[in-house]
C-alpha positions as CSV (number, residue, x, y, z in Angstrom):
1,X,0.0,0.0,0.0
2,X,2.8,2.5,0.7
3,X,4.7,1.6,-2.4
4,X,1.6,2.4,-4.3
5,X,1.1,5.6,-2.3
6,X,4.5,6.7,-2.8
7,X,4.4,5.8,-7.1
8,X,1.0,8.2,-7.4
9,X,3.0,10.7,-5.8
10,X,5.6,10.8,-8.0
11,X,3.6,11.1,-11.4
12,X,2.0,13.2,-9.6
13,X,4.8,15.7,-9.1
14,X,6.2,15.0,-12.4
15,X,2.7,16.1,-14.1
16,X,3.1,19.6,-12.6
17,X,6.9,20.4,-13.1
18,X,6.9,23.2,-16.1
19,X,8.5,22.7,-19.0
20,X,11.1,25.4,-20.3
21,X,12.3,25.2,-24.0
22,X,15.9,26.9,-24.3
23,X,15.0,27.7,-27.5
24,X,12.5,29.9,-26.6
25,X,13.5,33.8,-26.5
26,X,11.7,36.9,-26.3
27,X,13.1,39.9,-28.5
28,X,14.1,42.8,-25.9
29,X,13.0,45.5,-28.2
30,X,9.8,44.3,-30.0
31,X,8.9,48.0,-31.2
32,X,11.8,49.7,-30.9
33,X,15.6,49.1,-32.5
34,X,17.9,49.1,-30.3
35,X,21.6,50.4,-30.6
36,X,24.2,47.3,-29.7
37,X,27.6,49.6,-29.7
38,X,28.7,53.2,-29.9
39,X,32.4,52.9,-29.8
40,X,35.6,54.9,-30.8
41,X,37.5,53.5,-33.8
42,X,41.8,54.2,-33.5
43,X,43.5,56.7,-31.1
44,X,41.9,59.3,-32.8
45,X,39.0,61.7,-31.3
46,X,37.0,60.4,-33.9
47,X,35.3,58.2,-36.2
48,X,32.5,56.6,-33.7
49,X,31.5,53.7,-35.0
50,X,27.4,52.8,-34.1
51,X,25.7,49.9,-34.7
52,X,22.2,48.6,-34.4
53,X,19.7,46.0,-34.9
54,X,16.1,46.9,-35.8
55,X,13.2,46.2,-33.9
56,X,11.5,42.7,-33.7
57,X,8.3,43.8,-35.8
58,X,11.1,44.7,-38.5
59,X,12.9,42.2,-38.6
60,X,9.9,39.8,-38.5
61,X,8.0,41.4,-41.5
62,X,5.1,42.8,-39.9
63,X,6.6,46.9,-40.9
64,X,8.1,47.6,-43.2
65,X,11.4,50.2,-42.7
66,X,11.0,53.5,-44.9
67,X,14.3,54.9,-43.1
68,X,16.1,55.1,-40.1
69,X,16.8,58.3,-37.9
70,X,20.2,58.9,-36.1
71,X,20.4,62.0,-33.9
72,X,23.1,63.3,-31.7
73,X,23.2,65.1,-28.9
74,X,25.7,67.0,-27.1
75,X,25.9,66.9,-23.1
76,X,23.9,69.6,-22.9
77,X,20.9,67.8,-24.9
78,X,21.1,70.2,-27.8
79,X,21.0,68.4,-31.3
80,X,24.2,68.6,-33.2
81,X,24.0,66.3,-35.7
82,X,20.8,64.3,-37.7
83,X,20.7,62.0,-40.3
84,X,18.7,59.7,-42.4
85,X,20.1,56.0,-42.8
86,X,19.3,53.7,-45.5
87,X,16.3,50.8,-44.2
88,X,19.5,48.2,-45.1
89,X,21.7,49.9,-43.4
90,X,22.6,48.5,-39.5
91,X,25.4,51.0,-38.2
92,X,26.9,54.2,-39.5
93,X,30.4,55.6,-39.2
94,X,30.0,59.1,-37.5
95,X,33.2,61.0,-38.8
96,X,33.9,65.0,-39.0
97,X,32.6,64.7,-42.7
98,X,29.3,63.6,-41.8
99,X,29.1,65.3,-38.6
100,X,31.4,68.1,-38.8
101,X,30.0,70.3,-35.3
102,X,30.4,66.8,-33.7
103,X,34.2,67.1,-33.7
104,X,34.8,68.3,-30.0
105,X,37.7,66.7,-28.0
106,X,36.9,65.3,-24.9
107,X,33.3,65.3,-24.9
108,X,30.2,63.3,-24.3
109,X,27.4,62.6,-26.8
110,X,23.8,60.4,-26.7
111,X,23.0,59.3,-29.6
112,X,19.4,58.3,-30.6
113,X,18.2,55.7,-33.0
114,X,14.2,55.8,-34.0
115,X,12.6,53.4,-37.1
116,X,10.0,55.5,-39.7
117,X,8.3,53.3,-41.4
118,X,6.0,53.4,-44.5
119,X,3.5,56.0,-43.7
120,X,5.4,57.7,-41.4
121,X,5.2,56.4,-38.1
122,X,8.1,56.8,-35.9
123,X,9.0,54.7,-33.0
124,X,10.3,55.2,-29.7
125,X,14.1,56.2,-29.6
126,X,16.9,54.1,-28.6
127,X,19.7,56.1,-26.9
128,X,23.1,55.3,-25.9
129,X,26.6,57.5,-24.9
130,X,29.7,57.6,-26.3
131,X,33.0,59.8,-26.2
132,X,35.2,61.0,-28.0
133,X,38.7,60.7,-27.2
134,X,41.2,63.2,-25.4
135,X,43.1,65.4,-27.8
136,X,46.9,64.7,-29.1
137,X,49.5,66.9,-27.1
138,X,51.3,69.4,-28.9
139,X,54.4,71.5,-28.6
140,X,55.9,69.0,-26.3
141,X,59.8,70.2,-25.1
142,X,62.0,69.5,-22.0
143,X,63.2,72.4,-19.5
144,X,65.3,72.8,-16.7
145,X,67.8,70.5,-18.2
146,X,70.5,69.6,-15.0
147,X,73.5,66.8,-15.1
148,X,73.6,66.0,-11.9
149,X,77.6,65.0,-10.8
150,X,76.9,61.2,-11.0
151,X,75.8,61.7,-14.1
152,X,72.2,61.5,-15.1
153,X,69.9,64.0,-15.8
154,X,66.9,66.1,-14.0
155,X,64.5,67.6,-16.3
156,X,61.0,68.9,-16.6
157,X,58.5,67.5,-20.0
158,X,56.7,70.2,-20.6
159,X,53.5,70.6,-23.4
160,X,50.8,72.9,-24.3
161,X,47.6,72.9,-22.3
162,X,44.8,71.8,-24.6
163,X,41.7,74.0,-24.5
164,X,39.4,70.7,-24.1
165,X,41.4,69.7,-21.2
166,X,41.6,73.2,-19.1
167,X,40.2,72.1,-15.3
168,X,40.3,68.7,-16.0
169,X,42.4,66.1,-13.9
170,X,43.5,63.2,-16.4
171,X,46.2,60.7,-16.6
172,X,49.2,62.3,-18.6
173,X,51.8,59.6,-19.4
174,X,55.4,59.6,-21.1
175,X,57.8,57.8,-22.6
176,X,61.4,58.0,-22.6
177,X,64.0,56.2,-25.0
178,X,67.4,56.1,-26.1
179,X,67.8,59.0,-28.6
180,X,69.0,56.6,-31.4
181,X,66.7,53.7,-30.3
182,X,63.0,53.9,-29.7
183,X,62.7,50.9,-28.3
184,X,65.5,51.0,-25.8
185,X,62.9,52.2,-22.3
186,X,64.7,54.3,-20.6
187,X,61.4,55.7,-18.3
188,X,57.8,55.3,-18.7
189,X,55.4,57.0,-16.1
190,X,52.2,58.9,-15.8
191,X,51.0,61.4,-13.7
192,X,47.2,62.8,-12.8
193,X,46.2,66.4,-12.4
194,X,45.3,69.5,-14.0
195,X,48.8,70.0,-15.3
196,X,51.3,70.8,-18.3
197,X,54.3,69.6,-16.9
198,X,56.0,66.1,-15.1
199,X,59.0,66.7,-13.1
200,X,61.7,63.1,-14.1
201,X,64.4,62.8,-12.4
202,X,67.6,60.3,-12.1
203,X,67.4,59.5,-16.1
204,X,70.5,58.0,-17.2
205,X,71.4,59.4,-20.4
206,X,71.9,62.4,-21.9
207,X,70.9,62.0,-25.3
208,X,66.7,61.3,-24.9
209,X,63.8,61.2,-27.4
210,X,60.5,61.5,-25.6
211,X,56.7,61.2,-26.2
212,X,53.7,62.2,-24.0
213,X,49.6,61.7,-24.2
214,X,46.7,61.8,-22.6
215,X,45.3,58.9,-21.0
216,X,40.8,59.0,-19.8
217,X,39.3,56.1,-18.7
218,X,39.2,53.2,-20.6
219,X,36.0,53.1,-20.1
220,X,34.5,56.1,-21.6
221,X,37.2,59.2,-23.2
222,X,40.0,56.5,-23.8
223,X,43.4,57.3,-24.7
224,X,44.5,60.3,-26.8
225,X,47.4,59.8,-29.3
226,X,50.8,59.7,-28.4
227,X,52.4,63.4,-29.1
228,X,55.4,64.1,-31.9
229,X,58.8,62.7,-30.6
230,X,61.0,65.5,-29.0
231,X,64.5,65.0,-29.1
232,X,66.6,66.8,-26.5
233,X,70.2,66.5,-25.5
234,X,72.1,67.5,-22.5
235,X,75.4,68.8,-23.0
236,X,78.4,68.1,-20.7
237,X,79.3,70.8,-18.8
């Protein structure tokens, strides 16, 4: 009797367990596209490379895509930049071309990505951010050149202050090399702060090439390009 008890038990707990397919899948934007990546292509501020995929009703048949609309925004939330992308089309390559009052250094943008379909119905906008990067350093030179009596050399890298970076703390890094081999390290280091000038010391040579650049996070601004060499030598004394 308790064997039977126990075996109606059992089918009936195995009648009420729910089945789950893993095939099944519900689109996360069923009316709406939605943007996948807004990313930085190279070192350089720009191109920004977005990409898309169009929403569920699209992409099953039931609209049909007249056009999409891409529209930037700057930090502030005023429109810079609108364009209309070809219904085949799944990304665009924002460049200074296309988008000329978009090339700022060191800013933030949202980006917005709507479907208008045939007879003009426009959906809900996707959005997403996206940076461009910090700009390349410029007029770098060293000063207050010293050999020191063991023999190496005290110095101060110097550069000019980009506009875009005025009252910003960031992450300036240099590199410094053998004059007549760049890749002979003799010193690589960073420091952070509102600044236009790093302080080495102790570098053992006299005869130096060095390079400097900006450095954001690596998650947003990411790094700017690495500034023209500067040669510099320090004569004996």
């Amino acid at each position: 009797m308790l064997k039977k008890l126990f075996k109606m038990a059992l089918i009936t707990s195995l009648v009420f367990v729910p089945v789950v397919s893993v095939n099944a899948a519900t689109p996360a934007f069923t009316n709406q596209p939605a943007i996948s990546s807004a990313e930085r292509e190279g070192n350089r501020p720009l191109p920004v490379q977005i990409s898309w995929e169009s929403s569920g009703r699209v992409a099953d048949g039931d609209e049909v895509l007249d056009h999409y609309n891409v529209v930037i925004k700057n930090n502030s939330g005023s429109e810079i930049c609108s364009l209309e992308i070809n219904p085949d089309e799944v990304g665009v390559v924002i460049t200074k071309t296309l988008c000329g009052s978009l090339y700022k250094v060191y800013k933030k943008y949202t980006v917005y990505l709507s479907e208008v379909r045939v007879g003009d119905e426009e959906t809900n906008a996707s959005s997403k951010k996206f940076y461009t990067g910090p700009p390349k350093l410029r007029n770098v030179r060293m000063r207050n050149k010293e050999l020191q009596s063991d023999g190496t050399v005290n110095a101060t890298i110097k550069w000019r202050k980009p506009t875009a970076l005025n009252g910003v703390s960031i992450k300036y890094a240099y590199k410094i090399s053998r004059r007549n081999n760049k890749t002979s390290l003799i010193k690589s280091d960073y420091q952070y702060g509102d600044i236009n000038s790093i302080d080495v010391t102790g570098l053992p040579q006299r005869k130096m090439r060095i390079k400097v650049r900006a450095e954001g996070s690596s998650t947003s601004y990411g790094n700017g390009r690495w500034s023209d060499v500067k040669f510099f030598n320090v004569p004996r004394e």
